[in-house]
N, C-alpha and C positions, 0 to 999 in steps of 0.2 A: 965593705964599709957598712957600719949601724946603719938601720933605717933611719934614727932620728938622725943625725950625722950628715945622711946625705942632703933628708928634710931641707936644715938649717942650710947645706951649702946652696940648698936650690934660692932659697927663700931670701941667701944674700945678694946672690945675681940679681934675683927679680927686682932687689931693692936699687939696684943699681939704676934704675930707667922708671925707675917712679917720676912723677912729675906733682907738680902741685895746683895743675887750670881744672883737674875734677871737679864737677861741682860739689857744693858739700853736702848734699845730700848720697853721694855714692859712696864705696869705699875709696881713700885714696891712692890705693896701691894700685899701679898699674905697669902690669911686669912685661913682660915676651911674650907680645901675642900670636908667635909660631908655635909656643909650646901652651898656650893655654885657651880657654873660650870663655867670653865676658858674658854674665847670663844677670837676670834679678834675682836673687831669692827672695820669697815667699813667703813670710811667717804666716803660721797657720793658728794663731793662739790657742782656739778649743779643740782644737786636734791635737797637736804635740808632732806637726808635722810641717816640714819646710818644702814648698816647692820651687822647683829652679827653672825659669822660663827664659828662653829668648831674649837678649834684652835690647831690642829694636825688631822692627821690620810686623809679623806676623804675633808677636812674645808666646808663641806656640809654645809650650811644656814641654820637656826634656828629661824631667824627673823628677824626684820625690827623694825626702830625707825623713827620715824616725827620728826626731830631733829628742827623746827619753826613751833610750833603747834601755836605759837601768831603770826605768818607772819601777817597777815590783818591787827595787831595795831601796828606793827613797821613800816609799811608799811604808814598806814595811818600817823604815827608820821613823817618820814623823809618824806613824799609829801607836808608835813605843814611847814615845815622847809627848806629855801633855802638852806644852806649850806651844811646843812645834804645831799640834796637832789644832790648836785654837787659833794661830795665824794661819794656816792652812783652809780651816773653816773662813775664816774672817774673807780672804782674798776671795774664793769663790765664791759668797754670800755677798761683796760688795762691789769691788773693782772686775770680778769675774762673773758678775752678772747671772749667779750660779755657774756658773762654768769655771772649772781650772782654769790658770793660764802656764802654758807651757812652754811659749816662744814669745818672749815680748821683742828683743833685737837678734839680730846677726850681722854678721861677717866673714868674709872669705880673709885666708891666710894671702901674703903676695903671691905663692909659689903654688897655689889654686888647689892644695892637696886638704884642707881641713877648712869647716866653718866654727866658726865662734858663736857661740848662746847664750844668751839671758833666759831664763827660766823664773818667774818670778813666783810661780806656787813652789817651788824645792828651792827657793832662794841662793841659786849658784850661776854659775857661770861656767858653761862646758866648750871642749872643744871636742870636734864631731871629727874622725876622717872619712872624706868623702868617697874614699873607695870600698872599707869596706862598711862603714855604719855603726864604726867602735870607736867606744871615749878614749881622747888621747889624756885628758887631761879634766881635772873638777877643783873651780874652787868655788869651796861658801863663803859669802856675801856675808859681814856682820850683819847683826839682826836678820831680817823672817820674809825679805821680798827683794828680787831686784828686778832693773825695772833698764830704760835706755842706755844704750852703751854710744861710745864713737871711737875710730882708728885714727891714730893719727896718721900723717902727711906721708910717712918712713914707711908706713903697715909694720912696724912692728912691736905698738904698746895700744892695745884694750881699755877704755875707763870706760866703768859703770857705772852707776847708779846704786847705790844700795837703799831703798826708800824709808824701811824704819828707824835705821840708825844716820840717817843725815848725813851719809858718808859717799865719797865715790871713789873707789879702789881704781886703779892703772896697773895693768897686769901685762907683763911680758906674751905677746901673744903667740909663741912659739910651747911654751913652757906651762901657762898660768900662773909663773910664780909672781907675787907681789911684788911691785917695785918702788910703790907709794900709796901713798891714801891722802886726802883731805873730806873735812868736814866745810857741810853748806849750812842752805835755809832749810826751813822741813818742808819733808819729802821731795829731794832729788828728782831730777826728771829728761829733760833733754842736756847731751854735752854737745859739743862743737870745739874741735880744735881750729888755730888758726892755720891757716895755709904754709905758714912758715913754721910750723910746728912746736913753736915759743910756749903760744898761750893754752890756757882749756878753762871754756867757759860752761859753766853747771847753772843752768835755771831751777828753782825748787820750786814748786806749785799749789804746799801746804796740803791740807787736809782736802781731798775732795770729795770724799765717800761722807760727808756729813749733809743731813739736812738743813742746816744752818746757810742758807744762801742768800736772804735778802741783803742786799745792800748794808744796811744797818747793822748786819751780824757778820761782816765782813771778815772784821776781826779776831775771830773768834780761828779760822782757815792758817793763822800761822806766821810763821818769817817767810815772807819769799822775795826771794832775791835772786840777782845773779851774781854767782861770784867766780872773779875771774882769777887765775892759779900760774903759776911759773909753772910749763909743764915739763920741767926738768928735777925742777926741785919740789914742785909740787905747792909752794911758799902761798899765800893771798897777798894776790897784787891792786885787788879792788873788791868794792861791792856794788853795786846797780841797782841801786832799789825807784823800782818803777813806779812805788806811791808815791813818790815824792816827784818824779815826772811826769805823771798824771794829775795830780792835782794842781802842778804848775801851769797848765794848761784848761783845766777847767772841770777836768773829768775824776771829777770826787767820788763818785758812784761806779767806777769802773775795776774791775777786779784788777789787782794787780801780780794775777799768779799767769806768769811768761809760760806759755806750751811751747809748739812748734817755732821755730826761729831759722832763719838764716839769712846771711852776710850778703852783700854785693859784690862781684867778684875784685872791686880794690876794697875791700874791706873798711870802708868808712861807715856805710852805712847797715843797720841790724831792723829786719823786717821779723815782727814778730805777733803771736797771739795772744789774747787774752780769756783768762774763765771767761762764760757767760756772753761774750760778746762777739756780734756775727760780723767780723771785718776783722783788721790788722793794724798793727801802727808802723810809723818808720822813724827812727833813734838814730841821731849823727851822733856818731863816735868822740869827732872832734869835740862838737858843742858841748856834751853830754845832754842831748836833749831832744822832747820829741818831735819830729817837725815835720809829720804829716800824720793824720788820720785819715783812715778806709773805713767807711760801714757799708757792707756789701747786703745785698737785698734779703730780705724773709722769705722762709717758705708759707703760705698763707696758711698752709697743714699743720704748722710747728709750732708749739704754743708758745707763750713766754715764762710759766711757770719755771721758774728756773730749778725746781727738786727734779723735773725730768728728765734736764741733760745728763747724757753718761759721762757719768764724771765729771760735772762741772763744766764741759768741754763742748760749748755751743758749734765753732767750727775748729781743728784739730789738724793738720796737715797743711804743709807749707813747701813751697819749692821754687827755685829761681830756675830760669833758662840760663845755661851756660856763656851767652854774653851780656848778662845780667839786662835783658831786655824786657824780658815777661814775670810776672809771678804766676803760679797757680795755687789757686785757693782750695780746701777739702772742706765743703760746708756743713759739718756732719750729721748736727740734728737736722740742717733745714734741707737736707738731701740731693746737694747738687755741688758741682767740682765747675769753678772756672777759672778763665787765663785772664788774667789782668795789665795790660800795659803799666808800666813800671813812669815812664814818666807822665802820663796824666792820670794815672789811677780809675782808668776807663775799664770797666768787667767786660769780657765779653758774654758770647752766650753762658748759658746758665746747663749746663750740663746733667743731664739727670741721671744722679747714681745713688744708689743706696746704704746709707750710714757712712760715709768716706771716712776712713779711719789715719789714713797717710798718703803722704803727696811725696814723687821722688821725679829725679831724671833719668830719659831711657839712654843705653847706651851710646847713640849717634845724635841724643843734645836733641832731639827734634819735638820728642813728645814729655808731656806730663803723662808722669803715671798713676794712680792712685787707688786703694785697696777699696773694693767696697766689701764691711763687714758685715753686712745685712742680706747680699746675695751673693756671696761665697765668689766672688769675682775679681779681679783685677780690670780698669778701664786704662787704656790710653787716649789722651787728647793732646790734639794738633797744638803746639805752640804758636805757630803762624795765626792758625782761623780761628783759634779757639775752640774747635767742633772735634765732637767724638770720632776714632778712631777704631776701636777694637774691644771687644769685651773677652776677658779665657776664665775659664771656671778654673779656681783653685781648690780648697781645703775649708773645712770650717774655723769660719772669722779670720780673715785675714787681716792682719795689723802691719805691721814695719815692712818695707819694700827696700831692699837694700843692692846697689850691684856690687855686682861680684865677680869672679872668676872661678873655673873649675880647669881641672886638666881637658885639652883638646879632642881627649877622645873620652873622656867619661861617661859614664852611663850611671842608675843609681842602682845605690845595693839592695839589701832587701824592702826597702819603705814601696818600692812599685814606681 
């Protein structure tokens, strides 16, 4: 039998025993786990390297992935190409902080043999196999960046983000081939499928790489909205424009470009972030409206100049406890990650970690996880007490924390 052949038959079974209580911050595939092992991968943005840890208990490391095993021919494609070669610059010079970005998302295939990548300096979308470290699969992103991706509920359709052309592609994730596309707000950013795999909601964040951030120059940052899509047909079934929920409530001066987000596990209510602002708000579905505000504490370290957030992005990761009991917060400029009780909106301790750049769940529901991109680390914290658990050194700048699965007996190929 083909190797892809078999692939696909593995990758049908797995599909079979999917379930949809994953939180949504993980992948939602969840196949045979006699024939697989559920790990976190690791994005490593200024590496171009993915690490796979543990995903509960000690998140001890396991391996390492070379997530631009082709760098030399993309490399040599955008130096042959001006324009390529000016968003190329642009992304390193702004959103990369001088630094490439080489892994913004991932994901694991159901049948744990390949990961899926965003790459947003070579603007594609790869899939990796995880045994030996070769591309199964490439596709480019219209326009020059792509940026978060999400799986849906089945594991087996991809949508991304493409950030300069307002677009987000859904892509067969066995194959990469296209299977749809819609247009959003500008610049694309987080997706979120619904658990019954209907909807796909795209937050767009506008312009963040500008100096333009007083309040007053709000406007200048873009359309941002969320727009919600048939995700069969790909159709717009709404839009969500949070200025006009925010000013209904009082908060005029509040950005309204949606980052990090996620759902309550009955999906009425949408917990999400704001530019510039060090808390959360919470959006009933039904009402269409907002009907709690969080402002969670300052670091007394962290100025208020608002040109120094990266990216716009005061705090930047978000994550639910699996019985929608807890939130966890990633405070990113103000340097610290906490658990929030969900019905009174009580913080708990104040966690100290460095640049937190994403907030996810570990595999046994118990802890927050969350990337610090300032000291090359991932932390876990207890959902229960709120207190720090574990610190493991990753790779440079660790972004997206995703779980995942590998084959049962995997080990990595040449990344180390």
């Amino acid at each position: 039998m083909p190797v892809i052949g078999a692939r696909r038959l593995r990758t049908l079974a797995a599909a079979l025993v999917l379930t949809v209580t994953v939180p949504a911050t993980a992948a939602s595939a969840a196949p045979d786990t006699a024939a697989l092992r559920e790990v976190l991968f690791v994005g490593n943005n200024w590496d171009g390297t993915a690490d796979v840890l543990r995903s509960s208990g000690d998140f001890a490391r396991i391996g390492r992935i070379d997530v631009v095993p082709d760098k030399d021919r993309r490399m040599a494609e955008i130096n042959a190409d001006p324009i390529k070669w000016i968003y190329f610059m642009a992304i390193r010079n702004s959103v990369g902080e001088g630094h490439d970005q080489f892994v913004d998302d991932m994901y694991s295939t159901p049948d744990g043999t390949s990961v899926v990548v965003s790459r947003p300096s070579f603007a594609d979308v790869v899939s990796i196999d995880l045994a030996t470290g070769a591309l199964n699969w490439r596709f480019p992103v219209s326009g020059y960046r792509s940026d978060h991706m999400a799986v849906s509920p089945d594991g087996t359709r991809v949508a991304v983000s493409a950030s300069t052309s307002n677009t987000v592609h859904v892509l067969d994730i066995d194959t990469g081939r296209e299977l749809g596309k819609f247009g959003t707000g500008d610049k694309p950013h987080e997706n979120i499928f619904t658990q019954d795999g209907k909807y796909l909601y795209n937050m767009a964040i506008g312009d963040v790489n500008t100096q333009t951030d007083a309040p007053w120059l709000d406007w200048t940052k873009g359309n941002r909205y969320i727009t919600v899509v048939d995700a069969r047909t790909f159709q717009r079934v709404k839009v969500i424009d949070m200025r006009q929920r925010l000013d209904a409530i009082g908060l005029t001066g509040y950005s309204d470009a949606v980052r990090p987000a996620v759902f309550s596990p009955d999906e009425s209510k949408l917990y999400f972030q704001v530019s510039f602002f060090h808390g959360f708000f919470e959006y009933d579905l039904a009402t269409d409206r907002i009907t709690r505000t969080k402002t969670l504490p300052k670091n007394p370290a962290t100025g208020d100049d608002r040109t120094t957030f990266v990216n716009d992005s005061r705090h930047h990761g978000l994550s639910m406890s699996p019985d929608g009991r807890k939130l966890c917060v990633a405070g990113t400029m103000d340097d610290y990650a906490t658990v929030v009780d969900r019905a009174t909106l009580q913080e708990g301790p104040l966690v100290t970690v460095s640049k937190p750049y994403w907030a996810t769940v570990s595999g046994d529901g118990r802890s927050c996880v969350v990337s610090e991109s300032g000291t090359d680390q991932v932390t876990a914290i207890d959902f229960a007490t709120g207190r720090k658990q574990v610190s493991v050194p990753v790779g440079d700048h660790p972004q997206r924390v995703r779980l995942g699965h590998v084959e049962s007996d995997w080990t990595s190929p040449t990344a180390g």
